[in-house]
C-alpha positions in Angstrom: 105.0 91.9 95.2 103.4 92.6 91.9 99.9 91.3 92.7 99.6 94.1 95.8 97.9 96.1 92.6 95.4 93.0 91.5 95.0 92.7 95.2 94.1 96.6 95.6 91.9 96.2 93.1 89.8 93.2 94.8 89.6 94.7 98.1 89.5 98.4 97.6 85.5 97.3 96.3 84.7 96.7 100.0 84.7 100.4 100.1 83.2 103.6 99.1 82.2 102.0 96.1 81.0 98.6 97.2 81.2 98.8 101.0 78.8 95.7 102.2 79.2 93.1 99.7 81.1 91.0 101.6 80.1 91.4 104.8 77.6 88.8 105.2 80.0 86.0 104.1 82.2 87.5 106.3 80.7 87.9 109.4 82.3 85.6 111.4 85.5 87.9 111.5 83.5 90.9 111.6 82.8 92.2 115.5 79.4 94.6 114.8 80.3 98.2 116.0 79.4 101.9 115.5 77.4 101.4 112.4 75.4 98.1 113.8 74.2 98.6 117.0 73.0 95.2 117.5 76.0 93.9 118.6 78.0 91.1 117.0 80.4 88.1 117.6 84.0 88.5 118.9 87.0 87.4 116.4 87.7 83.9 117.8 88.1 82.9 121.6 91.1 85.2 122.2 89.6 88.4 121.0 88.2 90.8 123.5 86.3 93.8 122.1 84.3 96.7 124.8 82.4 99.0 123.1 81.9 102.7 124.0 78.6 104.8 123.8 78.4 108.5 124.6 75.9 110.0 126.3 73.1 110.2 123.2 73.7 106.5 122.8 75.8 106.7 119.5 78.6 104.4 119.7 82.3 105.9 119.3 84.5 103.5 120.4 85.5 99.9 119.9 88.5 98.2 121.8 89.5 94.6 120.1 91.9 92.9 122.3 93.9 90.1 120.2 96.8 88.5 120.2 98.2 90.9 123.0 97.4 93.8 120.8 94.5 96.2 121.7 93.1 98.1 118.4 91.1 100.9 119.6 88.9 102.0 116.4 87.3 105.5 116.8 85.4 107.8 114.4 86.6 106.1 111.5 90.9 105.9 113.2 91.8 103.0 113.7 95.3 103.1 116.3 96.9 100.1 117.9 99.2 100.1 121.4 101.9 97.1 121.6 100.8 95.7 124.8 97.6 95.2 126.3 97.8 94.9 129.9 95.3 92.6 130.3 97.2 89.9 128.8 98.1 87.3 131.9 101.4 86.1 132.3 100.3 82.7 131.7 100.0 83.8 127.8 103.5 84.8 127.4 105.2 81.5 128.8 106.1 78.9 126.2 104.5 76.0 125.5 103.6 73.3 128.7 105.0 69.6 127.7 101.3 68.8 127.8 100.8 71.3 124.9 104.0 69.6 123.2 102.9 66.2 123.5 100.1 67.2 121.5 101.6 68.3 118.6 101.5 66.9 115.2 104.7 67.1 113.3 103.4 66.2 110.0 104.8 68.9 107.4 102.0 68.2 104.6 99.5 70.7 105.9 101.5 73.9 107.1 100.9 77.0 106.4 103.2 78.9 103.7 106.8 79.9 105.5 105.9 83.7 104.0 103.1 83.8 106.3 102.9 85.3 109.6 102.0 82.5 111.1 104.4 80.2 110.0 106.7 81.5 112.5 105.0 80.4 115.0 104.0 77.2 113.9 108.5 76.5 113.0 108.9 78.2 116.7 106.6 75.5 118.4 108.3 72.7 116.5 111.6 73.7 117.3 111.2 73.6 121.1 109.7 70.2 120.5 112.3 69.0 118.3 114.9 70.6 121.0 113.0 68.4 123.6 113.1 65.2 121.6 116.3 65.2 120.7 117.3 65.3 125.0 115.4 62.4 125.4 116.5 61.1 122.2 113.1 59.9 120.6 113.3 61.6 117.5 113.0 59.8 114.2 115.8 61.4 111.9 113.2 61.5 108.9 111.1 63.6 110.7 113.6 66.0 112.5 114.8 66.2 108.5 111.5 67.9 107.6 110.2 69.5 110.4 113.9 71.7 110.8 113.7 71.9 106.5 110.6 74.0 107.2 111.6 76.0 110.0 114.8 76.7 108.0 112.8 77.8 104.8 110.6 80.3 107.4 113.9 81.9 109.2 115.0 82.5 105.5 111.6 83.9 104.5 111.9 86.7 107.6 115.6 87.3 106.8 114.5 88.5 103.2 111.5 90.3 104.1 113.2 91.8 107.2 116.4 92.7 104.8 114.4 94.5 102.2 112.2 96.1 104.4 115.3 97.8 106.0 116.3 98.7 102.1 113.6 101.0 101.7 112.9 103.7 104.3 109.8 105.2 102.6 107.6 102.3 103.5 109.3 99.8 105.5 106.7 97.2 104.7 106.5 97.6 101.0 108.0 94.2 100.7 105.4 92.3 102.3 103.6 89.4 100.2 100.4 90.9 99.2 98.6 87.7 99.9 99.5 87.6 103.3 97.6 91.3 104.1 94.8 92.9 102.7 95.3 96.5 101.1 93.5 98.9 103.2 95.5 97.0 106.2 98.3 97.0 104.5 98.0 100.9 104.5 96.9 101.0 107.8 100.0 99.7 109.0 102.0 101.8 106.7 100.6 104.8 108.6 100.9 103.2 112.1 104.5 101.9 111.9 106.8 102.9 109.1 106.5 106.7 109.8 106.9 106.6 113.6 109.6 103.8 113.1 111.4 105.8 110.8 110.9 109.0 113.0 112.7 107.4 115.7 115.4 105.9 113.2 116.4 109.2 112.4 116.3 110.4 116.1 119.0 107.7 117.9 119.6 105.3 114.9 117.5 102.3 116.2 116.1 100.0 113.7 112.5 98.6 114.2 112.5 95.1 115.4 110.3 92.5 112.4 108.3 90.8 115.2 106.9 93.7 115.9 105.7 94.6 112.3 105.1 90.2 112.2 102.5 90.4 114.4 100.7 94.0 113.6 100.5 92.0 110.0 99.1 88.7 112.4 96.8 90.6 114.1 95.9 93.0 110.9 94.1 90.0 108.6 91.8 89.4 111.5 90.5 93.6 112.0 90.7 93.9 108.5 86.9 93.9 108.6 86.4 95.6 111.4 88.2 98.5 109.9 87.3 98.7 106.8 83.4 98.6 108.2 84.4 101.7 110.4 85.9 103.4 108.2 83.6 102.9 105.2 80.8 104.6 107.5 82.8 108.3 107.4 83.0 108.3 103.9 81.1 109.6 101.2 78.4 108.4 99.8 78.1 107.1 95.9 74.8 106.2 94.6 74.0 103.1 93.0 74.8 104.2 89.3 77.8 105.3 89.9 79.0 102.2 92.0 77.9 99.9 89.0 80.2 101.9 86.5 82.9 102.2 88.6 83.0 98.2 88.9 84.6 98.6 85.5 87.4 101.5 86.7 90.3 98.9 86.5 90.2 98.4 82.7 92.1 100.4 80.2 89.1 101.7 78.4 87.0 102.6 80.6 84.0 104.5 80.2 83.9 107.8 81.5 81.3 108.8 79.2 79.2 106.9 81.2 80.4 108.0 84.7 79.8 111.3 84.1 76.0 110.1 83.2 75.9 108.3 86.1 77.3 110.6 88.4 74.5 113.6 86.8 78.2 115.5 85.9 80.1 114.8 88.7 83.2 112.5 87.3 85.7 113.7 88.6 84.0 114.1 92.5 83.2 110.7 92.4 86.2 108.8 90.7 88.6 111.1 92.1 87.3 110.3 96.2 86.7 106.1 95.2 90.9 106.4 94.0 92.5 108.7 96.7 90.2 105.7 99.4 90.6 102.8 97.0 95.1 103.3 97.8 94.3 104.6 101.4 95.6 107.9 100.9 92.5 109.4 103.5 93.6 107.2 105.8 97.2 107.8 105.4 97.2 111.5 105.2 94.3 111.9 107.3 92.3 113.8 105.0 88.8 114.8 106.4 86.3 113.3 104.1 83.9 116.3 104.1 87.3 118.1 103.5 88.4 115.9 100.2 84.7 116.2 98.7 84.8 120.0 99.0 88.2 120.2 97.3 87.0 117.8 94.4 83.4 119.9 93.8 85.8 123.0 93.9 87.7 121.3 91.2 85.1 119.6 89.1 83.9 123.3 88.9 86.8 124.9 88.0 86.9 121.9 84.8 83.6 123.2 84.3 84.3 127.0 84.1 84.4 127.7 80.4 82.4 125.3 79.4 85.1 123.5 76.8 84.2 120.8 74.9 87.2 118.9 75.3 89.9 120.2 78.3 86.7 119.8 81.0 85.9 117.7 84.1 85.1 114.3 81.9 89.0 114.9 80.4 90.6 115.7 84.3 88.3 112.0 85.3 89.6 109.9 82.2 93.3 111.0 82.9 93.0 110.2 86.1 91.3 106.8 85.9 94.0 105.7 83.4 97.0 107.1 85.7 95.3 104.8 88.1 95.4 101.3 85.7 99.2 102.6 85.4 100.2 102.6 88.5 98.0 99.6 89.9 97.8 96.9 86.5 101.6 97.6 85.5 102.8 97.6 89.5 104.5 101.0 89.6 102.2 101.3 92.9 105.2 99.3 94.0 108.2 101.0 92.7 106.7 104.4 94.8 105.8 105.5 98.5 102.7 106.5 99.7 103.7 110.4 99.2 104.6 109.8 96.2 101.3 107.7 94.7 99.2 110.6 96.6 101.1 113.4 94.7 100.5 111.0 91.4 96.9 110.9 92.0 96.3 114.7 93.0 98.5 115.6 89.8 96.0 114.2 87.2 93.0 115.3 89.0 94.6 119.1 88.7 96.8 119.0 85.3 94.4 120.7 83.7 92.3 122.6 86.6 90.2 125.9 84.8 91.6 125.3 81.5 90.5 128.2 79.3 89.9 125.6 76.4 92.5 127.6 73.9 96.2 126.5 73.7 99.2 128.3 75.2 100.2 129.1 71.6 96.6 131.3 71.7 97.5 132.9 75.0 101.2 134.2 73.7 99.7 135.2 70.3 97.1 137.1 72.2 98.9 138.2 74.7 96.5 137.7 77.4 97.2 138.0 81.1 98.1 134.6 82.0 100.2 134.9 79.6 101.8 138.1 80.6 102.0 136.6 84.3 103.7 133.5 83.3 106.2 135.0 80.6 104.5 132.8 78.2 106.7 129.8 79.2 104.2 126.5 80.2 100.8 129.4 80.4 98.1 127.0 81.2 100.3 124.2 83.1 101.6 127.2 85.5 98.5 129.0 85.6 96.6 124.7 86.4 99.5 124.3 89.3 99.0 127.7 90.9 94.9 127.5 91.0 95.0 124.1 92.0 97.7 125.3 95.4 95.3 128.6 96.1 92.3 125.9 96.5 93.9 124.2 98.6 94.8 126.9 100.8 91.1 127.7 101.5 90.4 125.7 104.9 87.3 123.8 103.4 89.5 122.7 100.6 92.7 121.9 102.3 93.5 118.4 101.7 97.2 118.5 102.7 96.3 119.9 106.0 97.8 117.2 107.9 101.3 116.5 106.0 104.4 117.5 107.9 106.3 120.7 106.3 109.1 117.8 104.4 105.6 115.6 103.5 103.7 119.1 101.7 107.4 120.2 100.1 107.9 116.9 98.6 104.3 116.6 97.7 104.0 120.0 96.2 107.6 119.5 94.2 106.2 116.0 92.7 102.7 118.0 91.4 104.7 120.7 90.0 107.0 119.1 88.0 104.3 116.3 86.8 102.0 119.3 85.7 104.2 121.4 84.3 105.6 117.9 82.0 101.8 118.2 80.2 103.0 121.3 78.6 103.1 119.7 74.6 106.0 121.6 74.2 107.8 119.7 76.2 107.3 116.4 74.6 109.8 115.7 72.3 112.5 116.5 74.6 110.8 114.5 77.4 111.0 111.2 75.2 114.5 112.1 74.5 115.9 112.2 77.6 113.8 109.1 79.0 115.2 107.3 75.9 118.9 108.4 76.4 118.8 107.7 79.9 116.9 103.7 79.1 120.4 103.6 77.2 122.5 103.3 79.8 123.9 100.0 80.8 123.0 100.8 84.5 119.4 103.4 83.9 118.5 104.6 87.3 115.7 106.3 86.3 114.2 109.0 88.8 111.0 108.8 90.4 109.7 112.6 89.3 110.7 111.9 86.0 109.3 109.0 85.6 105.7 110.1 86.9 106.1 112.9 85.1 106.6 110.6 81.7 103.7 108.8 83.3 101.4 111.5 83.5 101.8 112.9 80.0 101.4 109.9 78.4 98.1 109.2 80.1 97.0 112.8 79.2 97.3 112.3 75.5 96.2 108.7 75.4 92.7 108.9 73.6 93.6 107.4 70.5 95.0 104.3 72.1 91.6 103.9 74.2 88.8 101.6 72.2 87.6 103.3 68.8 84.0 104.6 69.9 85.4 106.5 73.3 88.7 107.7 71.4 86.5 109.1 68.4 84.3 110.8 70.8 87.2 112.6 72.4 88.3 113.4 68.8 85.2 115.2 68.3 84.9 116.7 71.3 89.0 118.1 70.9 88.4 119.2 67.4 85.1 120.9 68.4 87.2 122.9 70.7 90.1 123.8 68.2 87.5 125.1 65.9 85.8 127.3 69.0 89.4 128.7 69.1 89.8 129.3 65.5 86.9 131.2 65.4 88.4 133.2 68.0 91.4 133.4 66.4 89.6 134.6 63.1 87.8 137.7 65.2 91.1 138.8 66.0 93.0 138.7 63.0 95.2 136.0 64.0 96.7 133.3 62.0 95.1 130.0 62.4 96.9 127.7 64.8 97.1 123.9 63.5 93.9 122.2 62.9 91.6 124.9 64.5 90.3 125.9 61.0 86.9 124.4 60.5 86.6 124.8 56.8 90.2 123.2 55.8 90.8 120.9 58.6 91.8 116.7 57.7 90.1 114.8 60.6 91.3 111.6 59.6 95.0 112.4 58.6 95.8 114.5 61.6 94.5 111.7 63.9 97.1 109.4 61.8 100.1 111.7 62.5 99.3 112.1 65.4 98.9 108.7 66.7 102.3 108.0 64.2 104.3 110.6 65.5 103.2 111.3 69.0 101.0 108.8 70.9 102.8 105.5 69.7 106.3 106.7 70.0 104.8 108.0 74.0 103.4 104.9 75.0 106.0 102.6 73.7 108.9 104.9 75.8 106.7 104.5 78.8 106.4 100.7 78.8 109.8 100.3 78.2 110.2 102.9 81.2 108.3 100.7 83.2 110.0 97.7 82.2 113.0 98.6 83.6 111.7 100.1 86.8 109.9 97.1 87.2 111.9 94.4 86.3 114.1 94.5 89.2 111.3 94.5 91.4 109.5 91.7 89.3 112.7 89.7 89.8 113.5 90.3 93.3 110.1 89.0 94.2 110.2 85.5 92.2 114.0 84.9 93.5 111.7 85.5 97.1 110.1 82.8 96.2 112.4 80.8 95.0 114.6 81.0 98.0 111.4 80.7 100.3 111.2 77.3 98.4 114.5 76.4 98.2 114.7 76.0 94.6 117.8 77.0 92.8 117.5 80.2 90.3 119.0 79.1 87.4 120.1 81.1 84.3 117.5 80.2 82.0 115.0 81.6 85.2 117.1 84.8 85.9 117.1 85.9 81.8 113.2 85.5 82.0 113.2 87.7 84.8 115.2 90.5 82.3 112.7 89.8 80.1 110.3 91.3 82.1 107.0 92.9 80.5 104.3 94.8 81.3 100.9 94.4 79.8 100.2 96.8 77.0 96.2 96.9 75.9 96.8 100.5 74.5 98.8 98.4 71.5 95.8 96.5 69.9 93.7 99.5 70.2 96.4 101.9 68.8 96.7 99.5 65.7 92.5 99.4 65.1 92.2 103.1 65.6 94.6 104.0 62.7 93.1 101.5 60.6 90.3 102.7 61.1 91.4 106.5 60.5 93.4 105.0 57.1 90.1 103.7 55.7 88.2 106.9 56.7 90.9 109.2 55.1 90.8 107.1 51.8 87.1 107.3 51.5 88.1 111.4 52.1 90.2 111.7 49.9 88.1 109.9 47.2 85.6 112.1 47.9 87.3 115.3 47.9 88.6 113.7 44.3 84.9 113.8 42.8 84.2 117.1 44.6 87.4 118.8 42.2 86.2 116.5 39.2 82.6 118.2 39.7 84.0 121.4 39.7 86.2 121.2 37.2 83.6 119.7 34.5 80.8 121.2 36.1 80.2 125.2 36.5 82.6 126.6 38.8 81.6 128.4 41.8 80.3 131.8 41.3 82.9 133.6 42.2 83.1 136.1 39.1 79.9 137.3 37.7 
C-alpha cells in the first residue's frame, strides 16, 4: 500500500507531461485508436475491439471486448458494462478433462497469490486436484503444495475483500499497487466504488470482490489504451516545461525554473500535470478546456499586484511540495479521492489575489477587506471567497460535476485548509496537533490534518535547498519592505521586519527557522507517522499472511517504529548554518561600522 505514491509517480509520466514515451515498447498491449488512425493490433487472441468513425472520418469510439468485459472508450471516457453478450457459452463452462490433463502442477513458477490472476490459476488446480483425488492418482507431496497455494490465494482475497469493505470512500484503496497501474486504478475508483456504494446505501447490498477481481484483471491490459485516449483530450505542455517537471517529485524542486520554462505560467502548468497526474479529471469529470480556464484565471489573480513574494511562482511551489507530501510520505493513502482533490485545489488557491501586505496591514489600515471580514483571517477569507466566485463563472467551474454532498464536503475541506494559513493561527495549530499525538489512542481527523499539512508546506522555504530558499528570502523581504514603505506614507508603525533601513536578514531567518519552521515540520512528520503507521503495518502483516510467515514481536515493534522520510531535515540544518555564519560576519561588520564612527567624525548631524 505505500508504494501506490512511487507508483503514481512512475506512471502518471505517461501523461500530460510525458504522454508517448512508452508507447513504442508497449505496443503490443496497445490497440491504435482515435489518435492513430492506422489501425493497430488487438490485446491477445481474446480481445475484440470495433472501432467507430463518424461521418467526417474522425474516430470516436473504440469497443475492446476482453475477458467477458466490453470497455467502450469515447472522447477521452472510458466506461465498462459487466457482460458482453457476445461471449459464447462455451467460455463460461469449466475446464474440459482434456484442458485438465494438460495442466502442469508445478508450484515454482506461479504467479503471486495477491494477483488477480492467481485466483484463477488456485481455481483451475483445485478442480484438478478434486478430480485426482476421485480416481485417487494424486501424489500427497504435490496435493501438499498445490492446495498450500490455493490456500495462501483464498487468504489473500479474504484480506483485500475485508479491508475493502472497511473503507467506504474508496472501496479499492487496499489493492496492491503493483498489481494495477495508477490512472486504472482511478479509473476503477470512478467506475465502481461510487456506484457500488450508491447502491449500498439504497438496499444494503455489498459489492461482490469478483467483480472488482476481474475489472482489476481486465484493467492492466486497457491500461494503455486509456491512458492513449485520454492523454489526447488534454492539454498540451511544451517541451520545456515537460523536461522540468521530470524533476516535480523531489523535495526541492525548482520552480524558479518552471516558471522560466513555462514563460510565467507555473502555476497553469504544474497545477493541470498534478490534478491528471492523481486522476482527479477523470474522477470528477472536469472538462479540460474547463480546468485550464480556471488555472489562467488563477495564475492571474497571483499575478494582480505584482508582489514579489505572495505571487503565482509561491501558489506553484506550495503546491508542488503538498504534492511530495501526500505522494512520497503515502498520505495519498490515508485519504479519498474527494479529499486529495480538495488538498490539491486548496494550495493552488491559499493564497489567490494576495494584496502582498499582511493582515496585520489591512486591520491597521483599516481597509475594506478588512472591514468585510471583521479583521479575523482578512486575506485567508478574502483567498477562499475569490477563489469560490471563480469557480462559479461557467468557463471556470471545475466542480461542475460533483454531487451537492461531493461540492459540500469539498468546499468544507478548502475552507478550513485555507483559512489554517492564517500565521495567527499557528501556535495554537501545533498545540492542539501535539496534544492530541499525546494520547495513548490519537485519532487524528482528516481536516485537521490537511489543514496541518497545508501550513507547513506554505511556510517551508527555509527547509528547501539553500540557493531556492535564499531566493524566496529575498523575494519575501523585498515585499515586507514594499509594505513598510507603505506603512511609512501613512504614519503607521512599522510591522516586523518591513523596515528596510534596520532590518537583520540573517537573524530573523534564524528565529524563524528556530521557532517556527523546525518546530512545524517536526509536528507534521510525527503527524504522519502516526497516521501512517497503521497503514504501513497493516500492509506488511498483508504480506506476511499472504506468505504465511508468522508476525513476530520483534516485526510488529518495527512496524511502530514507523517513519517517514524527512529531506527538509538536512536542509533545515545547512540553511541555519549558513544564516549563523552570515549573521557573524554581520555583526562583525556592523562592529567596525560603530568603531569607525566612534573614532572617526560622527555623522553630520549637528553643524
Amino acid at each position: 500500500m505505500m508504494r501506490r505514491g512511487k507508483a503514481l509517480l512512475e506512471g502518471s509520466r505517461q501523461g500530460s507531461v510525458d504522454g508517448n514515451s512508452n508507447l513504442a515498447s508497449d505496443k503490443e498491449l496497445v490497440h491504435k485508436c482515435n489518435s492513430d488512425p492506422g489501425g493497430g493490433r488487438a490485446l491477445g487472441a481474446d480481445a475484440r475491439a470495433q472501432r467507430h468513425r463518424s461521418v467526417s472520418g474522425a474516430l470516436r469510439k473504440c469497443v475492446l471486448t476482453l475477458d467477458g468485459y466490453s470497455y467502450v472508450i469515447e472522447q477521452g471516457a472510458l466506461t465498462i458494462v459487466r457482460r458482453s453478450s457476445s461471449r459464447g457459452k462455451s467460455e463460461t463452462c469449466p475446464p474440459t478433462d482434456e484442458q485438465l490433463d494438460q495442466l502442469d502442477l508445478d508450484t515454482e513458477h506461479l504467479p503471486a497469490v495477491d494477483t488477480p490472476d492467481a485466483c484463477d490459476k488456485a481455481a483451475l488446480r483445485l478442480r484438478y486436484l478434486l478430480r485426482q483425488l476421485n480416481r485417487g492418482e494424486i501424489p500427497a507431496e504435490t496435493l501438499q503444495k498445490n492446495l498450500q497455494y490455493a490456500a495462501k490465494v483464498l487468504e489473500a482475497v479474504y484480506i483485500d475483500e475485508t479491508k475493502r469493505l472497511a473503507d467506504e470512500d474508496d472501496e479499492l484503496s487496499e489493492v496492491q499497487p503493483d498489481a494495477v497501474p495508477p490512472e486504472v486504478r482511478e479509473w476503477l475508483a470512478s467506475t465502481f466504488t461510487r456506484q457500488l456504494a450508491t447502491a449500498k446505501r439504497k438496499s444494503d447490498e455489498k459489492p461482490k470482490f469478483r467483480s472488482v477481481a476481474h475489472a482489476i484483471r481486465a484493467g492492466i491490459f486497457v491500461d494503455r489504451i486509456y491512458r492513449r485516449v485520454t492523454s489526447t483530450a488534454l492539454m498540451q505542455f511544451p517541451q520545456d516545461v515537460v523536461r522540468v517537471l521530470k524533476t516535480l517529485d523531489e523535495w526541492s524542486f525548482d520552480v524558479f525554473a518552471l516558471h522560466e520554462a513555462a514563460a510565467g505560467q507555473p502555476v497553469k502548468y504544474l497545477g493541470y500535470e498534478l490534478l491528471n497526474r492523481y486522476g482527479m479529471i477523470h474522477k470528477f469529470k472536469v472538462p479540460p478546456t474547463i480546468l485550464e480556464n480556471f488555472l489562467s484565471r488563477i495564475e492571474e489573480g497571483y499575478c494582480k499586484f505584482h508582489n514579489p513574494y505572495h505571487n503565482n511562482l509561491h501558489a506553484a511551489d506550495v503546491a508542488q511540495t503538498v504534492h511530495y507530501m501526500l505522494c512520497q510520505t503515502g498520505l495519498m493513502n490515508w485519504l479519498s479521492d474527494l479529499e486529495i482533490f480538495a488538498t490539491l485545489v486548496a494550495a493552488v488557491v491559499h493564497d489567490f489575489e494576495h494584496t502582498g501586505t499582511t493582515n496585520n496591514f489591512h486591520v491597521m489600515s483599516g481597509s475594506d477587506t478588512a472591514l468585510l471580514y471583521n479583521d479575523r483571517a482578512v486575506l485567508e477569507n478574502h483567498h477562499i471567497s475569490a477563489a469560490f466566485r471563480l469557480i462559479r463563472d461557467e468557463d471556470c467551474n471545475i466542480l461542475q460535476n460533483l454531487s451537492r454532498d461531493e461540492f459540500r464536503e469539498f468546499r468544507t475541506l478548502v475552507i478550513d485548509m485555507v483559512l489554517a494559513t492564517d500565521m495567527s493561527f499557528h501556535f495554537q495549530q501545533l498545540k492542539n496537533m501535539r496534544s492530541l499525538l499525546s494520547l495513548a489512542e490519537p485519532g487524528v481527523d482528516k481536516s485537521k490534518a490537511v489543514s496541518l499539512v497545508l501550513h507547513c508546506c506554505d511556510i517551508s522555504h527555509p527547509a528547501k535547498r539553500w540557493d531556492l530558499h535564499h531566493r524566496w528570502t529575498m523575494s519575501l523581504l523585498d515585499e515586507f519592505f514594499l509594505q513598510g514603505d507603505k506603512e511609512r506614507e501613512l504614519g503607521l508603525p512599522f510591522s516586523p521586519l518591513c523596515d528596510r533601513n534596520n532590518t537583520l536578514v540573517a537573524e530573523s531567518q534564524i528565529g524563524f527557522i528556530d521557532f517556527i519552521v523546525e518546530p512545524s515540520m517536526g509536528v507534521c512528520a510525527d503527524m504522519l507517522e502516526c497516521i501512517l503507521g497503521p497503514l504501513h503495518s497493516s500492509s506488511k502483516n498483508s504480506t506476511s499472511t499472504s506468505g504465511q510467515e508468522p508476525i513476530n514481536e520483534e516485526a510488529a515493534e518495527t512496524h511502530k517504529k514507523f517513519k517517514i522520510k524527512k529531506p527538509w531535515v538536512a536542509c533545515l540544518t545547512d540553511n541555519k548554518k549558513i544564516w549563523k555564519e552570515q549573521a557573524t560576519k554581520d555583526a562583525e561588520a556592523r562592529a567596525r561600522l560603530e568603531e569607525e564612527e566612534t573614532n572617526g567624525t560622527s555623522p553630520p548631524t549637528e553643524e
